[in-house]
matplotlib code that plots the C-alpha trace (Angstrom):
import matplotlib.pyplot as plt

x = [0.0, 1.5, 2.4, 1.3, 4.2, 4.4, 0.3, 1.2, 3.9, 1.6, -1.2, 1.4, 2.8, -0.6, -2.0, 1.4, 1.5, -2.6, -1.3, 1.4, -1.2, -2.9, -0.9, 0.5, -3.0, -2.9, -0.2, -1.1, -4.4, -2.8, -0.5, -3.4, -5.0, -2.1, -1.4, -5.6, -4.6, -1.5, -3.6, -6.9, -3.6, -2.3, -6.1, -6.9, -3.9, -4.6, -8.4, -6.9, -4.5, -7.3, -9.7, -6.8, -6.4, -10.3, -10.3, -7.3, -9.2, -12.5, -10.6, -8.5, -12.2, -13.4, -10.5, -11.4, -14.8, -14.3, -11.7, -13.7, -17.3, -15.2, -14.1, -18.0, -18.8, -16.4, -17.2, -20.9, -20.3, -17.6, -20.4, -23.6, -21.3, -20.5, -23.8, -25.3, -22.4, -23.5, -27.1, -25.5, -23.6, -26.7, -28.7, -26.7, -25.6, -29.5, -30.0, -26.6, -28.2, -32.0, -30.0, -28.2, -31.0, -33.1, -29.7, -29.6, -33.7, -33.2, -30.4, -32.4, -34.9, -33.1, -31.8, -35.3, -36.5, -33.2, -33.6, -37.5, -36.5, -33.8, -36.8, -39.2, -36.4, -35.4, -39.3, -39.7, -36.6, -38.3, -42.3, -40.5, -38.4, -41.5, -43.4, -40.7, -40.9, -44.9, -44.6, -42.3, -44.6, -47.3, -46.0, -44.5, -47.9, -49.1, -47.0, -48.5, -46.3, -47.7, -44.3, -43.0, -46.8, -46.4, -42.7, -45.3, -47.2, -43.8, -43.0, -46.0, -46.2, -43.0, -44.2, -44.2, -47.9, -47.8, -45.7, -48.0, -50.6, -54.6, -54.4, -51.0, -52.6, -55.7, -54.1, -52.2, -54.7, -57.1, -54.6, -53.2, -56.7, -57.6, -53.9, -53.7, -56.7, -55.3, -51.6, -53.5, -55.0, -51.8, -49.9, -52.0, -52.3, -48.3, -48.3, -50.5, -48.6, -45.5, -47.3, -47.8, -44.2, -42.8, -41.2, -42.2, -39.3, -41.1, -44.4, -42.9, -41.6, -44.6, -47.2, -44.9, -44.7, -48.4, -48.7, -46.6, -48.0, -51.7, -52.2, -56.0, -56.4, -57.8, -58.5, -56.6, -57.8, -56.1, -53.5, -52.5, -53.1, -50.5, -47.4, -48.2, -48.2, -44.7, -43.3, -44.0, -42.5, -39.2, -39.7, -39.8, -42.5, -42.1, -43.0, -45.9, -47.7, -49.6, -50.5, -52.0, -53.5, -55.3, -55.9, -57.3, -59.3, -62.2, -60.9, -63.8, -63.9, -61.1, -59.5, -56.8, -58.0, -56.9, -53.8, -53.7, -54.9, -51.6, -48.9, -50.2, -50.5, -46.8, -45.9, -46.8, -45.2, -41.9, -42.2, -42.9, -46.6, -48.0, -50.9, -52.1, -51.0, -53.3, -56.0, -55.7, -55.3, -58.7, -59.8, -58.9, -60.5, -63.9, -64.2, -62.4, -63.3, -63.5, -60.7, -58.0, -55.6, -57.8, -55.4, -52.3, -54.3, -55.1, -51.4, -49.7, -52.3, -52.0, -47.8, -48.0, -50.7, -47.5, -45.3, -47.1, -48.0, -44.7, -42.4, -39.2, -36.4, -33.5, -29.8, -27.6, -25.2, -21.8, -19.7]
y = [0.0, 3.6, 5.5, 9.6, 11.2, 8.8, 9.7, 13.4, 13.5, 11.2, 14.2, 17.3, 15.3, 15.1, 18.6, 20.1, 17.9, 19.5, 22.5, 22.7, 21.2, 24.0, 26.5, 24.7, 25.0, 28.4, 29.3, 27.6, 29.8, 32.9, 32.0, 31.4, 34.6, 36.3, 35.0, 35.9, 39.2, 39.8, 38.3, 40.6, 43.6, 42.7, 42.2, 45.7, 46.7, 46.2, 47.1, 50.6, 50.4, 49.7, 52.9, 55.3, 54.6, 55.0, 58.2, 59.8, 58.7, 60.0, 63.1, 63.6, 63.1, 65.6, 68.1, 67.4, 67.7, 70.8, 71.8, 71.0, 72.6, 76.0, 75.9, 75.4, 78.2, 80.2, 79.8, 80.0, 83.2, 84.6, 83.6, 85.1, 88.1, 87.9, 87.6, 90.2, 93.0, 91.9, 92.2, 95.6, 96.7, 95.9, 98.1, 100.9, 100.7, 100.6, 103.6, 105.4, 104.4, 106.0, 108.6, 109.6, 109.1, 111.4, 113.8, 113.4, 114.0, 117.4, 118.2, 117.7, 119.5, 122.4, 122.2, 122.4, 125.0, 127.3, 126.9, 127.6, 130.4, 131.6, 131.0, 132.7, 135.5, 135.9, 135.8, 138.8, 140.2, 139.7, 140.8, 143.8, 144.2, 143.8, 146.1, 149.0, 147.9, 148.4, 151.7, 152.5, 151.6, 152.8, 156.2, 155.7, 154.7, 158.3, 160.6, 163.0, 161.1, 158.4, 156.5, 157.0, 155.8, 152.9, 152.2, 152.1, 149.7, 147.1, 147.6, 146.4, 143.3, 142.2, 142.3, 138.8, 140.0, 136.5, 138.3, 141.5, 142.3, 142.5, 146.5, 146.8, 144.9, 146.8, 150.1, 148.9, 147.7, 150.5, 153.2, 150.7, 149.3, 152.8, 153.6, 149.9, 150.8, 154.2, 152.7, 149.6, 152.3, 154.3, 151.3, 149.8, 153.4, 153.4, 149.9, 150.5, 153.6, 151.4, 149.5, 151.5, 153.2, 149.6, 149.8, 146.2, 145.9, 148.6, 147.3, 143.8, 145.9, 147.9, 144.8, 142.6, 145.6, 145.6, 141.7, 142.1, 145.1, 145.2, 141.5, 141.6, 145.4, 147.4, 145.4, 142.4, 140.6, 143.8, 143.5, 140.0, 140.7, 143.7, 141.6, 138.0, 140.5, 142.2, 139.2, 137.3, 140.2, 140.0, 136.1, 134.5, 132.2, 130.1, 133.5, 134.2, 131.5, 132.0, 135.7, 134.6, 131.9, 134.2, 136.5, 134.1, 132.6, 135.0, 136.2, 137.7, 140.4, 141.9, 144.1, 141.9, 138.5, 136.9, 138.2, 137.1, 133.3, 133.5, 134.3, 131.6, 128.8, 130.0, 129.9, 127.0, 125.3, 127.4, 125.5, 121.9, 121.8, 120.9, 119.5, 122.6, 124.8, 122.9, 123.0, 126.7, 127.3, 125.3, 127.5, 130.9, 129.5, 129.0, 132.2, 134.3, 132.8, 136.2, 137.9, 139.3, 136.9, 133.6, 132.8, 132.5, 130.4, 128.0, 128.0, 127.6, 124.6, 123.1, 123.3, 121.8, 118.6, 118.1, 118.2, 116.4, 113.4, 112.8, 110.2, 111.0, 111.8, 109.3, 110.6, 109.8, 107.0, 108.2, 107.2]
z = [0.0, -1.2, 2.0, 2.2, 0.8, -2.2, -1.9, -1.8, -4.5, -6.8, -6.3, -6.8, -10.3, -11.5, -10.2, -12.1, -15.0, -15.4, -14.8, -16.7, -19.9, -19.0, -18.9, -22.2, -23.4, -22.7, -23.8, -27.4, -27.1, -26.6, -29.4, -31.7, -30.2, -31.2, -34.6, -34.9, -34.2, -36.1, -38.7, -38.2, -38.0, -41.1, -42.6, -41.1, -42.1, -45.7, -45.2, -43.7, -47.0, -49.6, -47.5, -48.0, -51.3, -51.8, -49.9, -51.7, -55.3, -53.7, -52.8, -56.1, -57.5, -55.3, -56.2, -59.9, -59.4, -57.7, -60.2, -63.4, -61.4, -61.2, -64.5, -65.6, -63.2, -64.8, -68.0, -67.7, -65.4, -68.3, -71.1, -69.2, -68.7, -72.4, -73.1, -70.5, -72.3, -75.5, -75.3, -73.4, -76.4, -79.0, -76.5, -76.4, -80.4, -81.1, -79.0, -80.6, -83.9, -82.9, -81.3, -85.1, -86.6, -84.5, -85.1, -89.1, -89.2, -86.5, -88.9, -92.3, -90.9, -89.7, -93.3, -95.1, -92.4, -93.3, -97.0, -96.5, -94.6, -97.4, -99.8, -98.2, -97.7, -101.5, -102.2, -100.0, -101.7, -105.1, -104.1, -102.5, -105.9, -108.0, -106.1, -106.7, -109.9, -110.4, -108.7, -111.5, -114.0, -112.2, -112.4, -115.7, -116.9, -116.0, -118.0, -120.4, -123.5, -125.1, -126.1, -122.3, -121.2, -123.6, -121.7, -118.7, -120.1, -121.2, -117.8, -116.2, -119.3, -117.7, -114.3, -112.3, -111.6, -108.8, -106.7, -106.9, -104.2, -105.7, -105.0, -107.4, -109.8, -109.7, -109.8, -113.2, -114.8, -114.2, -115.3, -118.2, -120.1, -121.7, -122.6, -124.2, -126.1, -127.1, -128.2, -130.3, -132.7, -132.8, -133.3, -135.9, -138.0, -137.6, -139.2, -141.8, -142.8, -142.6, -145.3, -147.3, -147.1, -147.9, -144.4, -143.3, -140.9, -139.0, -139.2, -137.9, -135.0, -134.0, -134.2, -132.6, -129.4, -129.8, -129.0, -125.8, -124.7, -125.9, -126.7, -128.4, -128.2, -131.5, -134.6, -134.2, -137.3, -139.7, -137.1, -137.9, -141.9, -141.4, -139.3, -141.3, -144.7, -143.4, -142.6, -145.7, -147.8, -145.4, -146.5, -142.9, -143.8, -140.3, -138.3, -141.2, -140.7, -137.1, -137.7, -141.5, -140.1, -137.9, -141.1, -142.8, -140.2, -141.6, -144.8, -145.7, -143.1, -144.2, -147.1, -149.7, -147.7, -151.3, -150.9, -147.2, -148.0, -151.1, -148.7, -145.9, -148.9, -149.9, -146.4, -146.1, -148.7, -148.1, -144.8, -146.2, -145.2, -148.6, -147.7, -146.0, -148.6, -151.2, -148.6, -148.7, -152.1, -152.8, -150.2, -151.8, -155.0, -153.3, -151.7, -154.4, -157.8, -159.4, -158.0, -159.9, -157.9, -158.9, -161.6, -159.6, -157.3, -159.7, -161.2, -157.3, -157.1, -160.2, -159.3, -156.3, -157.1, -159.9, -157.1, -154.9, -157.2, -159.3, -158.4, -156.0, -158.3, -157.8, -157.9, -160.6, -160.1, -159.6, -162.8]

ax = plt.figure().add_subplot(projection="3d")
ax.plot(x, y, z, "-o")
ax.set_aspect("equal")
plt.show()
């Protein structure tokens, strides 16, 4: 039978050798624990590695974002400011150009009201002129001479009678109608005397002062007869033809109204109006058949239907 101590010392060898698995198994734990945790380190480690790495690509994004996002800003503020002095500078050009328009229409008319007002200035200038001038003749027009009267009377014919009030014109014309009436029986006497002197230059003269001054005074039919007469002896057959034409316009009421239809028809024909002078030929023939002229109608009429109906001569060849 096992004494106490060899009791004792079996228990201690077991109590240590449990211990000592324990504190074996222990110790293999903690190892474990601590290879766990370098493990989980090194696994948080790289965790810690792999966030970092996030962050600085979330923050370089960030920095871009923020980067590219003020760049944006800036150019939308640099084009709204763009736009905003644009629209600015179309503003204010439209409003320069209103503004010189508005300046070229004051200037225009500032233009047309000083060359109205320069008009209306030379117009006074001219109705005050004319006005002297129709006093002159006013008084000119009562002087005891006739030929300084009759002056009186060309200087109120070339009167610019719109620029004359209605009492000048009145005042002229009173004082002028019985002098007109007076000067176109003078001047007609002094024609027909001219006449008969053979001084047709004069006669041409004094009825051509008549139509300017006295235009329809005295007996303008032996009037016409006289000038268109004169003027056909001088042979200026284009100035013949309007006053024989009023000669002849009722031949019958006057003296020599053969003679007066002759000269028109050779007027005429001088003038290269054929047709009219036959026309007036046939006429004198009708109305004169016993005058002492009648033959040289018929002979100027019988020339001309000749001339009129032969052929158009041809020039020669050249050799």
């Amino acid at each position: 039978m096992p004494n106490e101590n060899e009791v004792v010392q079996g228990v201690g060898k077991e109590g240590l050798e449990r211990e000592l698995s324990e504190l074996r198994r222990e110790v293999l734990e903690a190892r474990n624990l601590v290879i766990k945790s370098d493990n989980l380190l090194k696994n948080l480690h790289s965790d810690l590695k792999v966030v970092g790495k996030r962050q600085e690509e979330q923050a370089k994004r960030a920095r871009l974002s923020s980067a590219a996002a003020y760049i944006l800003f800036v150019l939308l503020g640099s084009l709204a400011a763009f736009g905003i002095t644009r629209a600015s500078v179309a503003v204010e050009r439209a409003k320069l150009e209103v503004a010189k328009a508005e300046s070229e229409k004051a200037q225009s008319r500032s233009a047309e009201v000083e060359t109205k007002l320069d008009e209306s200035k030379k117009e006074q200038l001219q109705i005050k002129v004319e006005s002297e001038r129709a006093l002159t003749a006013y008084r000119t027009l009562g002087e005891r001479d006739l030929d300084a009267r009759v002056k009186g009377l060309e200087q109120a014919a070339s009167l610019e009678r719109d620029r004359l009030t209605p009492l000048e014109l009145k005042a002229l014309d009173d004082r002028g109608v019985e002098l007109r009436a007076e000067y176109a029986r003078v001047a007609v006497e002094r024609a027909k005397v001219g006449w008969l002197r053979g001084d047709y230059r004069g006669v041409v003269n004094a009825l051509k002062r008549l139509t300017v001054i006295a235009p329809g005074q005295g007996d303008a039919q032996y009037a016409a007869w006289l000038l268109g007469m004169s003027l056909h002896k001088l042979r200026d057959y284009k100035e013949a033809v309007a006053p024989l034409e009023v000669a002849c316009a009722n031949p019958k009421n006057i003296k020599n109204g053969d003679l007066a239809l002759l000269a028109l028809a050779q007027s005429y024909e001088e003038t290269n109006q054929p047709a009219k002078a036959i026309e007036t030929l046939q006429r004198g023939m009708q109305l004169y058949p016993a005058s002492i002229n009648a033959p040289l109608f018929i002979a100027r009429l019988r020339a001309l239907q000749r001339a009129s109906s032969a052929p158009p001569t041809q020039a020669a060849p050249q050799p």
